[in-house]
N, C-alpha and C positions, 0 to 999 in steps of 0.2 A: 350262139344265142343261148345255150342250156346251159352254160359256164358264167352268162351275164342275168341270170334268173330273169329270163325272157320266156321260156318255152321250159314246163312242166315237165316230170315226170309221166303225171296221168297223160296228158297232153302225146307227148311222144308212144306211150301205150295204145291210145285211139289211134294214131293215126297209125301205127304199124295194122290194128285188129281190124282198118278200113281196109288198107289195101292186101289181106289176107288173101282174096278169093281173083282179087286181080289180076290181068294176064301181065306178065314177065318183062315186056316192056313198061308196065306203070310200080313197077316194083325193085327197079333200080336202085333209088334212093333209099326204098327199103333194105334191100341186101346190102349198100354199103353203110349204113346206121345201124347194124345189126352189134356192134362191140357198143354204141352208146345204148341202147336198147337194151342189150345185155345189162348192163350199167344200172339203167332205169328200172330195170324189173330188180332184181336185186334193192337197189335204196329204195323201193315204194314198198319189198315186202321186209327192209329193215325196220321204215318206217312205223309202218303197221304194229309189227310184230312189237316195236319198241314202246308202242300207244296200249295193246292190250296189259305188255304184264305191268306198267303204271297204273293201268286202271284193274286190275287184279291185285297187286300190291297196295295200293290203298284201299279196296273194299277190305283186307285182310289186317287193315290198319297198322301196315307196316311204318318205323320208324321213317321220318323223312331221310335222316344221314342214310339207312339201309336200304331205300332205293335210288340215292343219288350214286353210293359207291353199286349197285346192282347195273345200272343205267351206263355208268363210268367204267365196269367191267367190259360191260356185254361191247360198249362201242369200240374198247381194246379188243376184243376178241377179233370183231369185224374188222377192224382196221389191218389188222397183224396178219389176215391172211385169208 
């Protein structure tokens, strides 16, 4: 469902931060979603992070080419490793 843009990011965040305090049997599906979780936390603080320096890079009125290639780095960077 998170590969058919069904089921959020945020979405898979809540419900792991619901069943945080839960006992062990309702926490199954948590423990074995824990590599897509992985996953999610990661692409929601790429995401983030990729929204601030956009909007830091245009208060500073950077050229548009110099944050497409900034934007076009940084997602090589993430990508590669």
């Amino acid at each position: 469902m998170y590969n058919e843009d069904i089921i959020e990011e945020d979405a898979i965040l809540s419900w792991e931060d619901e069943k945080k305090d839960a006992d062990e049997a309702d926490k199954v599906f948590v423990n074995q979603a824990q590599p897509l979780i992985q996953v999610s936390i990661f692409i929601y603080f790429y995401y983030t992070l990729t929204k601030l320096m956009l909007c830091y890079l245009l208060l500073l009125n950077y050229p548009m080419r110099c944050i497409i290639s900034y934007v076009s780095n940084l997602f090589d960077l993430v990508c590669s490793g």
